[in-house]
N, C-alpha and C positions, 0 to 999 in steps of 0.2 A: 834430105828435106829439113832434116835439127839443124844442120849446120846452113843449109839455106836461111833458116827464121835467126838463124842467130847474125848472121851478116847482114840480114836487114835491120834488126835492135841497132845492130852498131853503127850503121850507115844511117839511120833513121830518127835515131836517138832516141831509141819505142824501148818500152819495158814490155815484159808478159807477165801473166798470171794466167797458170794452170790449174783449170779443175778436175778434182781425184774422180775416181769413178764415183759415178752415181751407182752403180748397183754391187754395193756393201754394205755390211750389217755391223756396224760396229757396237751395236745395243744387243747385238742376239745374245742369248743365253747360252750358247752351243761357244766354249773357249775355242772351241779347232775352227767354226765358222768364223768367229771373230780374228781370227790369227790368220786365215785366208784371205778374209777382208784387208787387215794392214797389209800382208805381202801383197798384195792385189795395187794397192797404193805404192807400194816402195817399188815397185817393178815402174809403177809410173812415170814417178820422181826420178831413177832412175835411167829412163830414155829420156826424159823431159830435161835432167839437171843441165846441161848441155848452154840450154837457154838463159840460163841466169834466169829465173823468173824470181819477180819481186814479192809472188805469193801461190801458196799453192790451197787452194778454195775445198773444203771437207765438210760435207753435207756428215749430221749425225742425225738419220735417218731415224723415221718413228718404224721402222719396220725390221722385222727379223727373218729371218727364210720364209716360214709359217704367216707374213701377214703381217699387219702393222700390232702393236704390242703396245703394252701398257707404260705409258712416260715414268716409273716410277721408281725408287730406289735403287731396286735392281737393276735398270737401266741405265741407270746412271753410274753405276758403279762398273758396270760390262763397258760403256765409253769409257771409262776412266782408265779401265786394263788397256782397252785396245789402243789409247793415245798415249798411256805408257810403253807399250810396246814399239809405234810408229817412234815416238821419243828418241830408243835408245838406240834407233839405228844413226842418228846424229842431225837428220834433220834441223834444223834451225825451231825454235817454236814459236819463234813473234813471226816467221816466214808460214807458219800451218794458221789458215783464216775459216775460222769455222763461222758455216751461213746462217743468219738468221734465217730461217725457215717456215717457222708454225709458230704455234703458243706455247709448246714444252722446251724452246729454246732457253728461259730464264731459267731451268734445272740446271742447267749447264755453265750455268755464273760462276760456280766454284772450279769447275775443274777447268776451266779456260783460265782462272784467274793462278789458279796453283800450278798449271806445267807454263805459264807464263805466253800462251796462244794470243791471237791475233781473230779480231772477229773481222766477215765481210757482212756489212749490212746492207741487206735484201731489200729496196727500198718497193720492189714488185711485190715480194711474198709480205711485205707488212698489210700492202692495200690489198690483195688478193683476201689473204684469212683474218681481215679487219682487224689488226694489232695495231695498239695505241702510239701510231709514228711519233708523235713527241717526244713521248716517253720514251721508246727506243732508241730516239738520236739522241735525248737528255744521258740515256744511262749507256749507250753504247759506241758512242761515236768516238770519245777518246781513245778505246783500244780499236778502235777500225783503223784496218789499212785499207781496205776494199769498199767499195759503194757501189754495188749494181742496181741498175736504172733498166726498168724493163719493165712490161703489161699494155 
């Protein structure tokens, strides 16, 4: 089936972009959950890479095992582990497109901006949880590789 989507790319002259699992914690507080989480993703990438995909799409979820969890420092610093870990497997990092999603996404300014990641801007979850669209294409559109359109 990989090597079927890949011979239509090349016949077709289509790119892909891969989205990681949706159900990973990469905020939990639990290191081994978090560490299940990136393997969880690298197993992806891994059947996936095959495809040459142009981006590989990383929700950083407001939620932990236990339930969605508080956007806050400590969250942010558990993302920060767990996309250092995805990191060192060699991944590309302007190729990993973290979603706009909610409104806790502008926590994540720094650590997209310091392992040198790749945003996909959500242009559905802006109008879904009423986020200031201007203002997200004003500040996030230059490092966008992705743009989904959907709602």
């Amino acid at each position: 089936m990989i090597r079927e989507l890949r011979r239509i790319a090349g016949d077709e002259e289509l790119t892909y972009t891969v989205h990681l699992p949706l159900d990973i914690w990469l905020g939990d507080a639990d290191p081994g959950e978090r560490e299940r989480s990136v393997k969880k993703c690298l197993r992806t990438i891994a059947g996936m890479e095959m495809v040459e995909p142009a981006a590989w799409i990383l929700h950083c979820n407001r939620e932990g095992r236990g339930g969605t969890i508080e956007c806050d420092a400590d969250w942010v610093a558990a993302i920060d582990a767990s996309l250092s870990l995805l990191l060192k497997s060699g991944v590309s990092p302007r190729a990993v497109c973290v979603e706009t999603l909610d409104g806790s996404f502008p926590l994540l300014e720094s650590i997209i901006k310091n392992h040198d990641l790749s945003i996909c801007l959500d242009v559905g979850h802006l109008i879904l949880y009423q986020l200031p669209f201007e203002e997200y294409v004003r500040k996030y559109l230059d490092r966008s590789k992705v743009i989904h359109l959907h709602g």
